[in-house]
N, C-alpha and C positions, 0 to 999 in steps of 0.2 A: 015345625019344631027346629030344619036345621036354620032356618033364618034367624029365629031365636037364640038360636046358641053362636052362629055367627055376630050375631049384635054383642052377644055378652061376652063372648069368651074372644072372637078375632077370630073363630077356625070354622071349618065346613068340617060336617063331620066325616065324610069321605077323607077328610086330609089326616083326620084321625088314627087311619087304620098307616099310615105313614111314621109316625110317632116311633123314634128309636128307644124303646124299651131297653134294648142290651148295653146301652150309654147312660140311661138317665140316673137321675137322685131319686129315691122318694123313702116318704117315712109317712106313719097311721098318723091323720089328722083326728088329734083328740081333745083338742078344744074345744068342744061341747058331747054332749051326747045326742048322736044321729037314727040310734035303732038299728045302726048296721056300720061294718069296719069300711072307713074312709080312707084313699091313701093319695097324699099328693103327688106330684112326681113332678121334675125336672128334664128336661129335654126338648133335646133338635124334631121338628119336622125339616128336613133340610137342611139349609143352614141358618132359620131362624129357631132361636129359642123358646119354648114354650113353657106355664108351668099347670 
């Protein structure tokens, strides 16, 4: 799975728990209905940007 998400997304999920939360953007993705609240977010792992 994390090789999968490394393919799709560019990140390890280990690099995830890295992820500045207290910096980022994010707002509910409500462009469809999912069965559950989706939330984007913007932000640094380091100093590359992720979203």
């Amino acid at each position: 799975m994390n090789r999968s998400n490394q393919r799709k997304h560019g990140v390890a999920f280990a690099k995830a728990y890295d992820f500045e939360f207290s910096t980022c953007l994010e707002h509910v993705d409500d462009r469809e209905f999912y069965g559950e609240e989706r939330i984007v977010a913007l932000g640094f792992i380091g100093g590359t940007l992720f979203t």
